[in-house]
N, C-alpha and C positions, 0 to 999 in steps of 0.2 A: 286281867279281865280280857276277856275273848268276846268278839262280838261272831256268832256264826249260823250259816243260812239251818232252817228243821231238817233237813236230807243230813246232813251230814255232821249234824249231833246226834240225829239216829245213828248213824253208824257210828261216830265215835264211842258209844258208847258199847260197841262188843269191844272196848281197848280199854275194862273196866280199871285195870290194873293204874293204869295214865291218870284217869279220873279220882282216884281213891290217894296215889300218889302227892297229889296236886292239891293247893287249896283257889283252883283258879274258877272265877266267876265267869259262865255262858251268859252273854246275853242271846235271847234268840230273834230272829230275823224271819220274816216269812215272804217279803221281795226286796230288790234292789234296792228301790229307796227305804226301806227300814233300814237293812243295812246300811244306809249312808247317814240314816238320819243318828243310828244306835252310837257309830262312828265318830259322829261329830258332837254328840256331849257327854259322852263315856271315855273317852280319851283311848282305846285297849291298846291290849299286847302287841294284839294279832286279830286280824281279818280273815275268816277262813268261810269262802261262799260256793254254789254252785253254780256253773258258769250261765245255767236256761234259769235264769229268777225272773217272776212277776214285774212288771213296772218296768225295773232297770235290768239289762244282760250285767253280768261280772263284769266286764271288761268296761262297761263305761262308768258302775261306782269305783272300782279301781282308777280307773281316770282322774276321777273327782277327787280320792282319795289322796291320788298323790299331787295334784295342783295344789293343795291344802299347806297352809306352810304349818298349820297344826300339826296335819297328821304324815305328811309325807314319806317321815322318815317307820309307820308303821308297817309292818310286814304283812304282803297281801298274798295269801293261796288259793288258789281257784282249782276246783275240779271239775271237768268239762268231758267231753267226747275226743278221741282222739282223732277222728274223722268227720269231717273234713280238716286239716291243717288249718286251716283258715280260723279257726274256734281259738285254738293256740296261740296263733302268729298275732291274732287281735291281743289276745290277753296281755303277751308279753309286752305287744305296742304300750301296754297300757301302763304300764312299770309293774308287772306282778312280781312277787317273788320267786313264787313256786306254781306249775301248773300240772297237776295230776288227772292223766287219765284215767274216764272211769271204762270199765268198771273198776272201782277204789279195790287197789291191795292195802288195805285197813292197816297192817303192819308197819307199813315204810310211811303212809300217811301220820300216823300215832308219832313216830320219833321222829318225822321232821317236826311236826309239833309240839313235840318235847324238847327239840334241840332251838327251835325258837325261842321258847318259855323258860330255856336255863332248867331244864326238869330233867334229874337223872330217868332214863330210858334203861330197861331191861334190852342187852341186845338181843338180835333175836336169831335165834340159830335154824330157825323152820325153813323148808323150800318152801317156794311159791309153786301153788299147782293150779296148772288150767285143766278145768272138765267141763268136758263137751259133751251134750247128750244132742241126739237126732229122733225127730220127732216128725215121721216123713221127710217133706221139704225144709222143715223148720231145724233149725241147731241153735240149742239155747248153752251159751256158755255161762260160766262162774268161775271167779279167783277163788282161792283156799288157798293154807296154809298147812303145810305135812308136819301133824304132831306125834308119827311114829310111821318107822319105812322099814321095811325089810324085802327080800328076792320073793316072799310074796302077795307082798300087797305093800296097802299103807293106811291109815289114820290121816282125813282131811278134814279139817276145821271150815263152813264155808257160810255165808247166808241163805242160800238154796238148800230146800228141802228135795234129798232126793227121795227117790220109790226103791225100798228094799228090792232087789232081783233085776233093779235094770241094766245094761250094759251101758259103761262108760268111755269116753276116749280121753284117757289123762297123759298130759304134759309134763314135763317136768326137766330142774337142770340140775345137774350134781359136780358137771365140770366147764373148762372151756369149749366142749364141744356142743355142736346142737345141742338142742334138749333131746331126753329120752320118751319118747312117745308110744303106750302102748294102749291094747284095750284094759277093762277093769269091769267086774261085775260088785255092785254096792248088796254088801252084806249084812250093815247096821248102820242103823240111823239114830242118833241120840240126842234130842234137842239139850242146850244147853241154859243157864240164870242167863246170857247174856241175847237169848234171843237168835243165835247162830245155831248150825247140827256139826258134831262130830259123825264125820260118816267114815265106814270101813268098806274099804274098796280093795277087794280082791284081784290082783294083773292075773288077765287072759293071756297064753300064748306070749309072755314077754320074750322078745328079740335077743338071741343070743350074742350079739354085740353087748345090747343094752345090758344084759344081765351082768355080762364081764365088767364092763363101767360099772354096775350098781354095787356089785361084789368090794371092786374097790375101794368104794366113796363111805360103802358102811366098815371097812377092816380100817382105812383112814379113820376115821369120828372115832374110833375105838381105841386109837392110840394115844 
């Protein structure tokens, strides 16, 4: 049994595969003190909230939660804002387990919560991709997950609906060096059952450094 804040069984739920796998009970929560209250006569697994809740912040039901000689020993994840540091430094004060910034890479979130839950996890062999779109003054980013890459383009899994034809500025790491950063023009957009788009992003101009790397990292996976 999982007690967990609406944000973030929303998104758990594009990790249908987790859910379907699992015969685990959500309870759901809509502020802090629900979740303390769900907490304290549901006995769960796991606490999984986000850190700006109604009533109570994360960090002071986690507080609660581990004063508790009930519940102390339950495993609390929090996902919060990476900035300011202070969001974090609080949370851990608080005895959290796990503290993820958002914006959530839904991936790595899904199998720590699998790996709490004793729940076989698929591993996951996807890069994580950052896309930046600029919008005048405005740059609106999104995490995604690369479900097919080649030297010219790639397949991003992401929650952001892009616009067919706009240009993109995609991140990405394939080794221990920086990441490879280039432009990308989105070509196909495909919404998916779980509420996220497979979008197909075309690389503009990729860097011939970068190509050398990328050259390698797909003749590696091949082997």
């Amino acid at each position: 049994m999982v007690v967990v804040s609406e944000e973030i069984l929303s998104r758990l739920r594009s990790s249908p595969s987790l859910l379907r796998r699992s015969n685990v009970r959500f309870l759901l929560a809509y502020s802090g003190s629900e979740v303390l209250s769900l907490a304290r006569t549901s006995d769960p697994s796991l606490v999984l909230m986000d850190y700006a809740l109604p009533v109570l912040r994360a960090d002071e039901v986690c507080r609660e939660i581990k004063a508790s000689l009930k519940l102390r020993d339950t495993p609390v994840v929090i996902a919060g804002p990476a900035f300011p540091p202070e969001f974090q430094t609080a949370c851990r004060a608080a005895g959290c387990d796990a503290y993820f910034p958002t914006p959530l890479e839904m991936p790595a979130l899904a199998a720590h919560v699998a790996r709490l839950l004793g729940i076989p996890a698929r591993k996951e062999s996807r890069l994580s991709v950052l896309l930046s779109v600029t919008y005048g003054a405005i740059v609106s980013q999104s995490l995604g997950c690369s479900r097919d890459l080649s030297l010219a383009g790639m397949q991003v899994r992401c929650s952001t609906k892009l616009q067919e034809g706009y240009c993109v500025n995609v991140k990405f790491s394939v080794d221990a060096n920086p990441p490879i950063a280039t432009l990308g023009r989105v070509v196909r957009v495909v919404p998916t059952e779980e509420g996220e788009y497979d979008t197909g992003i075309r690389f503009i101009g990729l860097p011939a450094e970068a190509r050398t790397r990328l050259e390698e990292f797909l003749e590696n996976r091949r082997v």
